[in-house]
C-alpha positions as CSV (number, residue, x, y, z in Angstrom):
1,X,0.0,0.0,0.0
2,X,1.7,3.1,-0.9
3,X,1.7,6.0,1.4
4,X,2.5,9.8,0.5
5,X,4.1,12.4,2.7
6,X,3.5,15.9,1.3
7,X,5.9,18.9,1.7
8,X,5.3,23.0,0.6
9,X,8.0,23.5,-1.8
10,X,9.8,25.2,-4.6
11,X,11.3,23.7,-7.5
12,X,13.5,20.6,-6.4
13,X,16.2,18.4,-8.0
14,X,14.6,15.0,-7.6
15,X,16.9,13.0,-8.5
16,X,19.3,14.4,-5.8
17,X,16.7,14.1,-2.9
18,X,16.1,10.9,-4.2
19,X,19.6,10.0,-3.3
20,X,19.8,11.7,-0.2
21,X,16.6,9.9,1.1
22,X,18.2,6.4,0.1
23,X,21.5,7.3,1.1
24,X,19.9,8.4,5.3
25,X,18.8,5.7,7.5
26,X,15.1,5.5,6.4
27,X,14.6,1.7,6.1
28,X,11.2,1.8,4.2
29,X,11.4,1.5,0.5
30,X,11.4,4.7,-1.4
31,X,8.7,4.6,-4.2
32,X,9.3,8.1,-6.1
33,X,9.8,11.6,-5.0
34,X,7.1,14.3,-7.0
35,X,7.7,17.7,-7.7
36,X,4.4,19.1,-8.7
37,X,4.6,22.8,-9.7
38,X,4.1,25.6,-8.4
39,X,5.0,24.3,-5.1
40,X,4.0,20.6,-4.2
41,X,6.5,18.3,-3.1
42,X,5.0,14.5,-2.9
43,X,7.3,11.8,-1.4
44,X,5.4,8.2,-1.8
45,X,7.2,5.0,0.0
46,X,5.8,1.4,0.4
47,X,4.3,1.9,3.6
48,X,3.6,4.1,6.5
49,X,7.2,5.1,7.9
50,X,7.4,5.5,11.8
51,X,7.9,8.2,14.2
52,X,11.6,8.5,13.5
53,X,11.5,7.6,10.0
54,X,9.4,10.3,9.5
55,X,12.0,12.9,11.5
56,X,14.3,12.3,9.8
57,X,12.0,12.7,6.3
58,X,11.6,16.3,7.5
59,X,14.9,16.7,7.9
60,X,16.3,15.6,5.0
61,X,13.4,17.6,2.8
62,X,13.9,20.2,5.4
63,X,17.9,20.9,3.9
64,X,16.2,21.6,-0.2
65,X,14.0,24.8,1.9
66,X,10.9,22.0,2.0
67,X,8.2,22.4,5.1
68,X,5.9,19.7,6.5
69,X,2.8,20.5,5.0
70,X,0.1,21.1,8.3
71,X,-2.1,18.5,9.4
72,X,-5.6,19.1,9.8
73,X,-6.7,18.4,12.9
74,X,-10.3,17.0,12.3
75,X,-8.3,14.5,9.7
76,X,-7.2,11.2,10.4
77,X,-4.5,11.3,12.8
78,X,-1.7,9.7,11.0
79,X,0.2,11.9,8.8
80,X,1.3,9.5,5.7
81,X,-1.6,9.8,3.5
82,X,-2.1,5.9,2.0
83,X,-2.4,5.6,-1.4
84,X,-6.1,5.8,-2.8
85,X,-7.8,6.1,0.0
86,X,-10.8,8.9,1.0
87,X,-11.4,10.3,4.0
88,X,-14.4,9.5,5.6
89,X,-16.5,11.0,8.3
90,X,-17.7,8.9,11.3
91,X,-20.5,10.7,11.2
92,X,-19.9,13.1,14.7
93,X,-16.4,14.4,15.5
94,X,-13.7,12.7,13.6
95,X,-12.6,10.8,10.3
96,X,-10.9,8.2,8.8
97,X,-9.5,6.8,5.6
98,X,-11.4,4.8,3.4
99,X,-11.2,3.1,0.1
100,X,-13.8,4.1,-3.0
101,X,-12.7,0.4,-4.6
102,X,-13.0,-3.2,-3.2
103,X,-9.3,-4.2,-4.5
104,X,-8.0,-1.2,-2.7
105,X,-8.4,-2.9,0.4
106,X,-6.1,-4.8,2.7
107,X,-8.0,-7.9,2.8
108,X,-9.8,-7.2,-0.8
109,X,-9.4,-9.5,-3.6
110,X,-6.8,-8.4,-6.2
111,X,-9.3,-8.0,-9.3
112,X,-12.7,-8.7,-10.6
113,X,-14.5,-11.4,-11.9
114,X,-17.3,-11.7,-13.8
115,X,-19.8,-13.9,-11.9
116,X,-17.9,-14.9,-9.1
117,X,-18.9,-13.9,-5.5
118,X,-17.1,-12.3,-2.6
119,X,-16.1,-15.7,0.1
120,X,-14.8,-14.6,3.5
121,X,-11.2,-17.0,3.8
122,X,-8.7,-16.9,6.8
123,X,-6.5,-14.4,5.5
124,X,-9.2,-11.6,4.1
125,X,-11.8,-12.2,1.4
126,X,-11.6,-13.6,-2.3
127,X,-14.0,-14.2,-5.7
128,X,-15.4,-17.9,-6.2
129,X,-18.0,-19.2,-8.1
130,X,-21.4,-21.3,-6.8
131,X,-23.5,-24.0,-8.8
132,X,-27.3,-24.2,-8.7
133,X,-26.9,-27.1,-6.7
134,X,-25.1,-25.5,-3.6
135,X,-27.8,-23.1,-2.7
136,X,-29.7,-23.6,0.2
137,X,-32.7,-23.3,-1.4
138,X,-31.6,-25.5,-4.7
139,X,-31.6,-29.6,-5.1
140,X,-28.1,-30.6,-4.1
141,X,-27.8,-33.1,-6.9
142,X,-28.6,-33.5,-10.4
143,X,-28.1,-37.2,-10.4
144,X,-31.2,-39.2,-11.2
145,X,-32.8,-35.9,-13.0
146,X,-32.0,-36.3,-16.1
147,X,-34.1,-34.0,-18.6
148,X,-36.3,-33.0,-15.3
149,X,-37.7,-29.6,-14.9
150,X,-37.2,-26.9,-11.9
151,X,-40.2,-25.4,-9.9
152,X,-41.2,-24.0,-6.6
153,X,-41.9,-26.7,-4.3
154,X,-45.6,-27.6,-2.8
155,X,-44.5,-25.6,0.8
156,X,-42.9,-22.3,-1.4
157,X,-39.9,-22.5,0.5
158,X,-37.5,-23.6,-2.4
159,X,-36.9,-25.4,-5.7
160,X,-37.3,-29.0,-6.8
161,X,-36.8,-31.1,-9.9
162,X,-40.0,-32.4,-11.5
163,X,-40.7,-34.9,-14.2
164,X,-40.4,-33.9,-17.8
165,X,-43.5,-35.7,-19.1
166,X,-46.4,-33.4,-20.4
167,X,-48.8,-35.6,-18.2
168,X,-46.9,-34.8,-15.0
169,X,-48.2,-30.9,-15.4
170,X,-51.5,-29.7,-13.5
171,X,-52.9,-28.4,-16.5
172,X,-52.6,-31.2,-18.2
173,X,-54.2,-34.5,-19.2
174,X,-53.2,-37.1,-16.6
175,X,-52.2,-40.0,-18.8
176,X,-51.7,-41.4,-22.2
177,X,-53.7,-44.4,-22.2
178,X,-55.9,-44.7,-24.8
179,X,-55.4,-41.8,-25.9
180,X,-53.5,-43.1,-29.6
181,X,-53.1,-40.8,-32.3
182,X,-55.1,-38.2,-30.3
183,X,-53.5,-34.1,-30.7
184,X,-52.9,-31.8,-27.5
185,X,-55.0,-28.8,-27.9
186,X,-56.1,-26.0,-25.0
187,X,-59.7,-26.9,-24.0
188,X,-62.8,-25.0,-24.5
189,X,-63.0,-23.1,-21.0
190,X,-58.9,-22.4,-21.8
191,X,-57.9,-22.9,-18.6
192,X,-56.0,-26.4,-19.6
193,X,-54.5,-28.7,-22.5
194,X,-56.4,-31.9,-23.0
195,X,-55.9,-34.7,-25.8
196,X,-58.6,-34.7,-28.5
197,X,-59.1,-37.3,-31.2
198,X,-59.8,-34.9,-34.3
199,X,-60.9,-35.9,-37.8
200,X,-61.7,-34.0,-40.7
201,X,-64.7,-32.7,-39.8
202,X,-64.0,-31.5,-36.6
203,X,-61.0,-29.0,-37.3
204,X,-62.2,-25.6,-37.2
205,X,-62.0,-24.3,-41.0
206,X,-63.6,-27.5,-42.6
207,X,-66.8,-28.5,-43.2
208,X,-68.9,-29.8,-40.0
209,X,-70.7,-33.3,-41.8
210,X,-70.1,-35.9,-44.6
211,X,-74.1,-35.9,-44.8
212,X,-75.9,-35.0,-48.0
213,X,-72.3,-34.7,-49.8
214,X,-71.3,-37.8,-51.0
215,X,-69.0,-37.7,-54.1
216,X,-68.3,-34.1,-53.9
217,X,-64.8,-32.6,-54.1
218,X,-62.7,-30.4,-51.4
219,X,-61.9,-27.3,-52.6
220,X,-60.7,-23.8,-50.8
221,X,-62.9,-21.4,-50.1
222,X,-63.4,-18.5,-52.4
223,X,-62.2,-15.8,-49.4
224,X,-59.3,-18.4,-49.0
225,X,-60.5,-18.9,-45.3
226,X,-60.9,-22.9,-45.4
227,X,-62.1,-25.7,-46.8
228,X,-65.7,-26.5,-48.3
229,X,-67.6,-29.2,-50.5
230,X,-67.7,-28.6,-54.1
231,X,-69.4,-30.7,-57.1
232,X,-67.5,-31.8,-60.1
233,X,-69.3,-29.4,-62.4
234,X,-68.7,-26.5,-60.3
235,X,-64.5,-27.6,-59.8
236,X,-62.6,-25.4,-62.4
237,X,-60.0,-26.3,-64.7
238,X,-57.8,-29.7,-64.9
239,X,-59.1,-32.2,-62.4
240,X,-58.4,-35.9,-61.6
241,X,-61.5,-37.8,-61.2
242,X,-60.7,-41.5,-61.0
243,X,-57.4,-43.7,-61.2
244,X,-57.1,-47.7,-60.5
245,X,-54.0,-49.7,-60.8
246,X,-53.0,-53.4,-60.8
247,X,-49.0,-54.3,-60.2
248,X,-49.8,-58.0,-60.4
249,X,-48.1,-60.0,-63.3
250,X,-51.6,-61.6,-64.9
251,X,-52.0,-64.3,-67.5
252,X,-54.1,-66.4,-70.0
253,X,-54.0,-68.6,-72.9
254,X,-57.9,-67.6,-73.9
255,X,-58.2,-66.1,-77.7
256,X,-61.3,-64.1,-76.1
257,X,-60.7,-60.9,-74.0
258,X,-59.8,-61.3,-70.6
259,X,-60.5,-58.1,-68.2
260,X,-57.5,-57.1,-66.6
261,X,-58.3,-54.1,-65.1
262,X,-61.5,-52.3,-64.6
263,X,-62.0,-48.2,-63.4
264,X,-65.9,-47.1,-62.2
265,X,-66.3,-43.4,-62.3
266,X,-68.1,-41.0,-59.8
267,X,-71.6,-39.4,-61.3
268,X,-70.3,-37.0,-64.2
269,X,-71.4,-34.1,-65.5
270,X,-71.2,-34.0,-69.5
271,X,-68.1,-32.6,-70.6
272,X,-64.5,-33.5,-71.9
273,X,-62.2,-35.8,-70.2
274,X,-58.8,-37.3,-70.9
275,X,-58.1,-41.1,-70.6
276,X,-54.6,-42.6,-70.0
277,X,-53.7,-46.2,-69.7
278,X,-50.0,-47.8,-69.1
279,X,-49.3,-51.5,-68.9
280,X,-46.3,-53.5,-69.9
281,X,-46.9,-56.9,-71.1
282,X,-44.9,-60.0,-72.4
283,X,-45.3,-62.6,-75.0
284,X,-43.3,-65.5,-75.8
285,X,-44.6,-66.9,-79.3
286,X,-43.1,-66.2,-82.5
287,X,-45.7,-65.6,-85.1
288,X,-48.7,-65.0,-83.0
289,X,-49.6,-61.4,-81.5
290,X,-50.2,-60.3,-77.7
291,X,-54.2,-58.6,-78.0
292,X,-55.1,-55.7,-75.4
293,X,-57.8,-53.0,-75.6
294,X,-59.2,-50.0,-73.5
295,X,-62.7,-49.6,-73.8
296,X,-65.5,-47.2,-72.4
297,X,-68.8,-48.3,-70.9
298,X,-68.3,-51.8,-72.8
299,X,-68.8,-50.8,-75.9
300,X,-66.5,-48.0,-77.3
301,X,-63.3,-49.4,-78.2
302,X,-60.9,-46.1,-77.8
303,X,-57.3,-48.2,-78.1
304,X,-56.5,-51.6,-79.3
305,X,-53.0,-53.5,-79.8
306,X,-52.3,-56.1,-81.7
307,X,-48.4,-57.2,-81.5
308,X,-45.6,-59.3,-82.2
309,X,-43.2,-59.1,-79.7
310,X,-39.1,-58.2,-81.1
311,X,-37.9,-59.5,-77.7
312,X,-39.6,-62.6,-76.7
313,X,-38.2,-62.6,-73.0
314,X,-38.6,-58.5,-71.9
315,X,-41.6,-56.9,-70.7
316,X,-42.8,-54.3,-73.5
317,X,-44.5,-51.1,-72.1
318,X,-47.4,-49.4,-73.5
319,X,-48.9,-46.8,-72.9
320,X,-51.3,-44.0,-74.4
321,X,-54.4,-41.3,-73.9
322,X,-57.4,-40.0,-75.2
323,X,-59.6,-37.2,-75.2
324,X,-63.6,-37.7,-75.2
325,X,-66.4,-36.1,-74.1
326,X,-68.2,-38.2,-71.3
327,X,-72.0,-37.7,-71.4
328,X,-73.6,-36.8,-67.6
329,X,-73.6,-40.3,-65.0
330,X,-71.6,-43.2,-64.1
331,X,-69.2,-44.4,-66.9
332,X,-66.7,-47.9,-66.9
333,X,-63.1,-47.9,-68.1
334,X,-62.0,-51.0,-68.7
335,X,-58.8,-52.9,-69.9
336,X,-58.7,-56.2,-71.6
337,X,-56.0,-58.5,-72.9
338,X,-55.6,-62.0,-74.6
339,X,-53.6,-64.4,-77.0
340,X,-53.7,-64.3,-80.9
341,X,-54.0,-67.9,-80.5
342,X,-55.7,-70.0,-78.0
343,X,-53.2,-71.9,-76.2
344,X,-50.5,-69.3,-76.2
345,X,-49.5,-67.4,-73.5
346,X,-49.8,-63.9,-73.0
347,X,-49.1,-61.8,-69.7
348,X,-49.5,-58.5,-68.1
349,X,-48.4,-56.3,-65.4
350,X,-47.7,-52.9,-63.9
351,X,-51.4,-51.4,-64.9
352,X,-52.8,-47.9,-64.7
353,X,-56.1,-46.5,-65.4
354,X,-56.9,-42.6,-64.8
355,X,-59.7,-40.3,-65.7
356,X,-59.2,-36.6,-65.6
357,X,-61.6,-33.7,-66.8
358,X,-60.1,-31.0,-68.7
């Protein structure tokens, strides 16, 4: 702690009462000698020197023309001034020195830390740093509590750990049995969550009921608010009405048609549709031809194949689409395939029907 002894004086060689201060019997360690103009004198030394220290201080300052500078008397009673510190008043008659900073102090730490606290030791005081778990109010453990939340314990007097699990809250439903596939949602009254088993209807911008709309599209509404029932004939632009499929490798040796695959249509309203078909389809005879067809309503033939195959042992696909106009009501797609000869093998797989209205 460095302590200054102050002197009224003119300008000074320093570096000369330097020497003359080291070179008299003054056993505390010289800091620095200050001349501060006009006419301050500042000697600073590692410590507080004693009674004759100080004598012969005055003495030695005393040859360079430098006085003592007067000690108040309502200040501290000491006469070395220590290094940083205040003077503060006890309030009635007297005063003392103080410190404005923590690490001025004798038995202050030697710096600051962030978020560390002050710890009282043997020797003075020093910075440390405390866990969750070492405050008296705190769990002292965090074995076992893996993923666990904190809260305020049933008496209010401190904090606990507490299960994770949505189910282990107040507000919240108490179990998950039978409760499958069910969503968490608040509750009406919005006090609570509670699990609730939606479907379609029951979300809060679709329609309420299935009744009275069967075979009706979903559409967004006009204001682009949610979801509504629409007929066909009132859907706009390119829509898909119908699609079937068969992945199944079928077969026959029959010279008549065989159905392979067959697509029933909703109620339609007149109007122009597109039909597509795909299929591949394998035949093993050299000489005879593999025989398919798509026809509409039983009657209307609108593609027919009648092939030789180059590669007897790959699958050949086919595939195609035309453009009709449907007349209002329930129509049947259907696709048909057979041998060139009876007796003769011919297969099929991989088939698709669709139906769109364009």
């Amino acid at each position: 702690m460095t302590v200054t002894y102050n002197y009224n004086k003119s300008p000074v060689d320093v570096g000369k009462l330097n020497e003359e201060i080291l070179e008299s019997s003054i056993v505390t360690a010289l800091e620095a000698s200050n001349f501060n103009e006009p006419d301050s004198l500042s000697i600073d030394f590692v410590s507080a020197l004693s009674g004759g220290e100080q004598t012969i201080l005055n003495a030695v300052v005393g040859t360079h023309g430098g006085v003592p500078i007067p000690w108040p008397a309502d200040l501290p009673t000491f006469g070395a001034v220590p290094s940083g510190a205040l003077i503060i008043s006890n309030g009635f008659d007297s005063t003392y020195w103080g410190y404005d900073s923590l690490i001025n102090l004798s038995d202050g730490p030697d710096g600051y830390y962030e978020g560390a606290y002050l710890k009282s030791t043997a020797s003075g005081t020093e910075w440390d740093t405390i866990e969750f778990i070492e405050l008296i109010d705190t769990p002292s453990s965090y074995a076992g509590y893996k993923k666990k939340s904190v809260r305020v314990n049933n008496d209010e007097t401190g904090l606990e750990f507490v299960g994770g699990a949505v189910i282990d809250m107040d507000d919240t439903p108490a179990t998950y049995s039978g409760h499958a596939g069910y969503i968490l949602e608040v509750n009406e009254s919005e006090t609570a969550l509670e699990f609730v088993d939606h479907t379609f209807i029951t979300l809060h911008d679709t329609p309420t009921t299935y009744s009275g709309y069967a075979n009706t599209f979903v559409t967004v509404k006009p204001d682009e608010t949610g979801l509504e029932y629409t007929s066909l004939g009132a859907v706009s632009g390119i829509v898909a009405i119908a699609y079937a499929e068969d992945d199944i490798q079928s077969s026959t040796t029959s010279k008549p048609y065989q159905q392979k695959l067959s697509l029933t249509t909703l109620s339609l309203p007149a109007d122009n549709y597109l039909i597509m078909w795909n299929y591949e389809w394998q035949y093993k005879h050299g000489n005879f031809k593999f025989k398919a067809r798509v026809q509409v309503d039983n009657s209307d033939t609108i593609m027919e194949q009648c092939e030789e195959p180059t590669d007897k042992h790959s699958w050949c696909p086919t595939s195609g689409f035309k453009q009709m106009t449907l007349s209002s009501g329930i129509h049947y797609i259907d696709l048909d395939y057979c041998s060139s000869k009876s007796g003769k093998e011919a297969k099929i797989r991989r088939a698709r029907l669709e139906l769109w209205r364009v």
